[in-house]
KEZA-362235 format. One record per residue (C-alpha): residue in three letters; y, z, x; residue number from 1. Coordinates in Angstrom, 3 decimals, decimal comma, always signed. Layout:
N
(site 'ala'; (Y; Z; X); NUM)
...
END
This chain:
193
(site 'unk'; (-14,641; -9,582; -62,084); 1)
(site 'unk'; (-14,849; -9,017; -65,766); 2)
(site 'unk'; (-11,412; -10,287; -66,287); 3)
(site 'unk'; (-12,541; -13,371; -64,510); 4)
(site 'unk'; (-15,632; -13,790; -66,938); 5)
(site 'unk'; (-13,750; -12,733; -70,159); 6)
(site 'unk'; (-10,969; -15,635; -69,249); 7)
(site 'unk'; (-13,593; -18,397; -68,183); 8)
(site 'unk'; (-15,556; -17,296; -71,550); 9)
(site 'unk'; (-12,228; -17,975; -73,594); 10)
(site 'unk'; (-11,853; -21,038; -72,026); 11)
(site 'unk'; (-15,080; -22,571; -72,775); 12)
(site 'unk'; (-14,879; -21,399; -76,424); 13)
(site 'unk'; (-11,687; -23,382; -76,699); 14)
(site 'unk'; (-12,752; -26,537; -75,375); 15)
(site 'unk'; (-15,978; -26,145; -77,823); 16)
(site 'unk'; (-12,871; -26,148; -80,638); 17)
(site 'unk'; (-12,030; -29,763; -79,164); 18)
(site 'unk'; (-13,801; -32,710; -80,358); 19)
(site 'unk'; (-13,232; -35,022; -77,186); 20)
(site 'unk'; (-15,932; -32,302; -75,852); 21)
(site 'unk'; (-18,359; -32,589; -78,509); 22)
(site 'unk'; (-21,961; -33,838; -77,641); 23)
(site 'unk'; (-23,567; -36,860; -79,004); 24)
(site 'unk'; (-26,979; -36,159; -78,510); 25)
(site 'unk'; (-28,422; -34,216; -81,244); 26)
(site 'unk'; (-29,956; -30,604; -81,288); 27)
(site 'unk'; (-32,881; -29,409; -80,988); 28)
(site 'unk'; (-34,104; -25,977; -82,650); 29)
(site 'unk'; (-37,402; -24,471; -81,760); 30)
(site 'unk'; (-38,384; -20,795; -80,477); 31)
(site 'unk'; (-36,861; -19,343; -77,237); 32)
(site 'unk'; (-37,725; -16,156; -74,713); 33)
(site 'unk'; (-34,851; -15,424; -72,414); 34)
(site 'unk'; (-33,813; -12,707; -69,564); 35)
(site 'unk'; (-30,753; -11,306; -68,206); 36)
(site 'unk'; (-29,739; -9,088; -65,384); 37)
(site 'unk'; (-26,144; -7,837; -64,493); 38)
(site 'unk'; (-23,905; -4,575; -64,516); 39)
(site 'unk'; (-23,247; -2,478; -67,272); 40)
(site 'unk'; (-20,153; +0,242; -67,830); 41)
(site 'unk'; (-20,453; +3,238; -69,161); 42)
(site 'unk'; (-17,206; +4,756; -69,456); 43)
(site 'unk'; (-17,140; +8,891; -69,477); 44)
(site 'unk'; (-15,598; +10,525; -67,172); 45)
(site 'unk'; (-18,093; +12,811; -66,204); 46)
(site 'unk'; (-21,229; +9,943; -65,224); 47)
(site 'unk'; (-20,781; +7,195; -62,844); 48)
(site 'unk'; (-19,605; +4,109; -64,313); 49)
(site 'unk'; (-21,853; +1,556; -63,267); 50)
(site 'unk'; (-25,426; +0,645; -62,875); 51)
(site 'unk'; (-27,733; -2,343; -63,504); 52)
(site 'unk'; (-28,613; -3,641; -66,905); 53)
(site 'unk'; (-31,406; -6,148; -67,671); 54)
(site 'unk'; (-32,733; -7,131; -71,086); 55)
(site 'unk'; (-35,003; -9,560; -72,217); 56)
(site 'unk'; (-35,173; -11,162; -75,554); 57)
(site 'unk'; (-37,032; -13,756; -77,615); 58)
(site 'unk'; (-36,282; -15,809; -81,221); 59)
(site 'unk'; (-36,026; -18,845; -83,000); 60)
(site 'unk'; (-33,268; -21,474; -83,498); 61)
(site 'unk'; (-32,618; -24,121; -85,821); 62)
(site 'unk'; (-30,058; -27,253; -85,810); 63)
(site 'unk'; (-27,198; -26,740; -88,113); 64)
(site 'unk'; (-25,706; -30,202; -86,858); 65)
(site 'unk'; (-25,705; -32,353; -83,608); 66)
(site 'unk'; (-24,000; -29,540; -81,649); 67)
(site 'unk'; (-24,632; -26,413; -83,715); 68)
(site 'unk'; (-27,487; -24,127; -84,014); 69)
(site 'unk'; (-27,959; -20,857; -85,286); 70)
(site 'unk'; (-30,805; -18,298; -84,770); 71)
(site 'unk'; (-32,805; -15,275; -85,286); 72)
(site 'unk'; (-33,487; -12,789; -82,231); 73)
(site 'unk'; (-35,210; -9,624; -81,322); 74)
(site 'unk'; (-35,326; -8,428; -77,792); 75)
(site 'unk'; (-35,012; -4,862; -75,152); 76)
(site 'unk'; (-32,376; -3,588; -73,467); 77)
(site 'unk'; (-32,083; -1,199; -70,698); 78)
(site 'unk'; (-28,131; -0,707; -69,500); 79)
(site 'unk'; (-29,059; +1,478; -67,322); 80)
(site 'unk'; (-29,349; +5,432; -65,819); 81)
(site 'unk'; (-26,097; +7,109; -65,033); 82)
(site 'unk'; (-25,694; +9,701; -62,617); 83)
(site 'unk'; (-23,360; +12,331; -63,146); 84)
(site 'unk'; (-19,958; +12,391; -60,692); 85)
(site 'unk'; (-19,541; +14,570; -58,069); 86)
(site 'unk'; (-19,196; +17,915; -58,752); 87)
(site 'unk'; (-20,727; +17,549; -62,794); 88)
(site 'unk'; (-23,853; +17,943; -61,877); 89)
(site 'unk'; (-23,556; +21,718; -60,346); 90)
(site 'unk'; (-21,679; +21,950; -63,583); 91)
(site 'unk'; (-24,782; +21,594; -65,841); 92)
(site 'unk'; (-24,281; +17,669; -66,632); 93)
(site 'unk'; (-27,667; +16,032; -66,402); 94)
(site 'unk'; (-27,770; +12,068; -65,642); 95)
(site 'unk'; (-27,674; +9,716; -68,274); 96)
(site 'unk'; (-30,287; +7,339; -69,855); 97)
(site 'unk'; (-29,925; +4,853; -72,797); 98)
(site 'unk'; (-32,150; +2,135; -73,818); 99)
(site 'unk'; (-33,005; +0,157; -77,242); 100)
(site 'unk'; (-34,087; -2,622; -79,402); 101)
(site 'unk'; (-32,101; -5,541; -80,904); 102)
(site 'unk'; (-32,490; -7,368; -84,035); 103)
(site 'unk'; (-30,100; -10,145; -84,657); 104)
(site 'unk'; (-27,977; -13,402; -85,220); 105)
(site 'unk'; (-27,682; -15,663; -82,501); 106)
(site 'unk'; (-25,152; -19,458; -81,989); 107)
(site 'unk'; (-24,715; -21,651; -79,879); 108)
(site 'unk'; (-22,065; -24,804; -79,774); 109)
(site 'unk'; (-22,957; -27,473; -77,449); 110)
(site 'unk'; (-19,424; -28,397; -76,075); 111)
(site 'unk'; (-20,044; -30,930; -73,800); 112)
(site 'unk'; (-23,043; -32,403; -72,202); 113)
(site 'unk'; (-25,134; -29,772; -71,204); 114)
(site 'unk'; (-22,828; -26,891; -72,061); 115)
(site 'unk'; (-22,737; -24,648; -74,275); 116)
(site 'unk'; (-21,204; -21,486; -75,497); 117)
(site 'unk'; (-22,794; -18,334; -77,453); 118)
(site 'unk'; (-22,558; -15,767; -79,787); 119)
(site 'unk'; (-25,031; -13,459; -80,431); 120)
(site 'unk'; (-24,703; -9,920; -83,261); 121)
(site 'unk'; (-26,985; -7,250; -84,768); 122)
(site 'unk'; (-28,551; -4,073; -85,236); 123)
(site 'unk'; (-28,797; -1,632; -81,849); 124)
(site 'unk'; (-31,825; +0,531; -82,046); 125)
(site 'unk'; (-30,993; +3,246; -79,577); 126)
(site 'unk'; (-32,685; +6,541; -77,610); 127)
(site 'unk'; (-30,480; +7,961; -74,824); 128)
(site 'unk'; (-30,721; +11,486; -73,604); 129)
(site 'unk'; (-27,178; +12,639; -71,203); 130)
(site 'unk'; (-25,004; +16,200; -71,412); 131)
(site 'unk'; (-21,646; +15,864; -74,244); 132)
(site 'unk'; (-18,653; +18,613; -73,330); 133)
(site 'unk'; (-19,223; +21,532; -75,063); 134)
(site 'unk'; (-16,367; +24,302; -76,494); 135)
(site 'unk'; (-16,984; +25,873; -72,929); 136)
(site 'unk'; (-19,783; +24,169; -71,120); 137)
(site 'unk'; (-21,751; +20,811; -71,244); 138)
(site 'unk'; (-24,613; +20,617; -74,155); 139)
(site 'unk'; (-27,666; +18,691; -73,008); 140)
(site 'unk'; (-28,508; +16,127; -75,777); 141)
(site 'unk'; (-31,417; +13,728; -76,776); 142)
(site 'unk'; (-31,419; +11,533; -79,276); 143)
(site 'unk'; (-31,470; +8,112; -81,021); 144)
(site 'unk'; (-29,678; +5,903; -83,348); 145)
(site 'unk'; (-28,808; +2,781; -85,293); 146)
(site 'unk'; (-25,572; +1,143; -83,980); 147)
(site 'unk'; (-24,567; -2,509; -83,357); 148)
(site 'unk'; (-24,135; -5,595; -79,932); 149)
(site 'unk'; (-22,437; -7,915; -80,081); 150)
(site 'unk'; (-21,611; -10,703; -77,162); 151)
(site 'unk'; (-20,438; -14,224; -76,123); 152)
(site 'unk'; (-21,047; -16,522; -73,354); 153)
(site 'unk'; (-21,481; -19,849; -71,868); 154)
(site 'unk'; (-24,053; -21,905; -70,044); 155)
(site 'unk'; (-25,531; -25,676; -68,624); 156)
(site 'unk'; (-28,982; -26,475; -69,951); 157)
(site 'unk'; (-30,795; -28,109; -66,916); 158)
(site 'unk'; (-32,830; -30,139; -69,259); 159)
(site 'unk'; (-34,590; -29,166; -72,904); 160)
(site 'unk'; (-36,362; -26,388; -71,386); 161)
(site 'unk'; (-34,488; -24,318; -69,141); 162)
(site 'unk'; (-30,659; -22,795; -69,291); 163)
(site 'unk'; (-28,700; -20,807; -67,320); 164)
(site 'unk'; (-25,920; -18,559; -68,925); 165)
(site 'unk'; (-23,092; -16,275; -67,929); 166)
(site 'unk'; (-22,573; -13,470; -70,611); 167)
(site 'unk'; (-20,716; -10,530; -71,837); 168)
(site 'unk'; (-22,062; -7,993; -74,233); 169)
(site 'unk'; (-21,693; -4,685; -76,247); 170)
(site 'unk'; (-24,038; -2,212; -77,067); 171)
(site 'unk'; (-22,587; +0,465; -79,446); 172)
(site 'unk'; (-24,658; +3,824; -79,269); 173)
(site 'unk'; (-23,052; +6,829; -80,464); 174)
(site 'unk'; (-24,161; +9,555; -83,231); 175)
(site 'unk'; (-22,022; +13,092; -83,457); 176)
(site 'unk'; (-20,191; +14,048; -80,139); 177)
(site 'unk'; (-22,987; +11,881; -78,113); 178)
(site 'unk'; (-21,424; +8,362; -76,906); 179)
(site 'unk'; (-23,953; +6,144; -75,247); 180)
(site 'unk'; (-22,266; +3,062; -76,011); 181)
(site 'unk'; (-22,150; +0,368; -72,307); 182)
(site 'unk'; (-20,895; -3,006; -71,782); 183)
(site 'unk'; (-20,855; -5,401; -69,312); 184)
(site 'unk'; (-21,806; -9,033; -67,644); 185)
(site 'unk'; (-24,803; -10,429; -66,872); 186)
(site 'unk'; (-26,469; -13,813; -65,873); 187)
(site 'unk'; (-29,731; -14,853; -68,270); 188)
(site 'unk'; (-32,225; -17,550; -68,027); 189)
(site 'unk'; (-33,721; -19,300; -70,711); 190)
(site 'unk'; (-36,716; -21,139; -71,856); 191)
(site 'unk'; (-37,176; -23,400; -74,777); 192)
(site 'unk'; (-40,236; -24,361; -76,179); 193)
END
């Protein structure tokens, strides 16, 4: 499935770089709240690899030109609780949490009429607690840090208001030996007002 998004992601962004797809109408800025649910990776050998993410975020965007705007955002994200594999657990691994705050950059290209593809970048304020291998055995940490997302997408804007997106993002969270870091797709509605 992520294949899938990735190539239908790529596909969009190069028909935005094609001008017989370009949209007349011009665009409008103005402030936005949005929310998205999906499935996020976490890839350690030792946790389960997937569970649900959600995140919900909020900003303001202003119109560069008649199918470019650019944006300011600041939002929560929760990519989820891990479990630990079978087995881990009886070895002292304890499940996995991670959860943070974004501040950044968002884009969006309108490509043809009502589509659009997105970018999105910034700062990852991070707390996740989870058990790191140890010399001999697993060490139980908790902890936070500043890290980075980053993401892309696409979506159809129903009408000024409302749009519905498909999305893929990064959330980098490690510090020392601890990696929190997930990815993953998710669908997110939006509101303009």
């Amino acid at each position: 499935m992520k294949k899938t998004l990735l190539a239908l992601a790529l596909v969009t962004a190069g028909l935005a770089a094609s001008p017989v797809f370009a949209q007349s109408a011009p665009a409008d800025g103005g402030w936005f709240v949005n929310g998205g649910l999906g499935q996020s990776d976490y890839s350690h050998v030792q946790y389960k690899k997937n569970d649900t993410l959600y995140d919900i975020n909020g900003g303001y965007r202003w119109s560069v030109t008649t199918d470019f705007l650019l944006g300011v955002e600041t939002g929560y994200v929760h990519p989820g609780s891990f479990d630990t594999r079978y087995g881990y657990g009886t070895m002292g691994y304890r499940k996995a949490r991670v959860h943070g705050w974004t501040l950044g950059a968002n884009a969006r290209w309108l490509v043809a009429e009502n589509w659009y593809v997105g970018a999105r970048a910034g700062a990852y304020r991070w707390n996740g607690s989870g058990s790191t291998l140890g010399s001999t055995m697993p060490v139980n940490y908790t902890g936070h840090g500043t890290d980075w997302y980053a993401g892309a997408g696409f979506g159809y804007s129903f009408n000024n208001g409302v749009s519905l997106g498909l999305n893929y993002d990064y959330y980098r969270a490690k510090k020392n030996s601890a990696n929190f870091t997930t990815k993953g797709p998710s669908v997110s509605l939006e509101y303009n007002f």
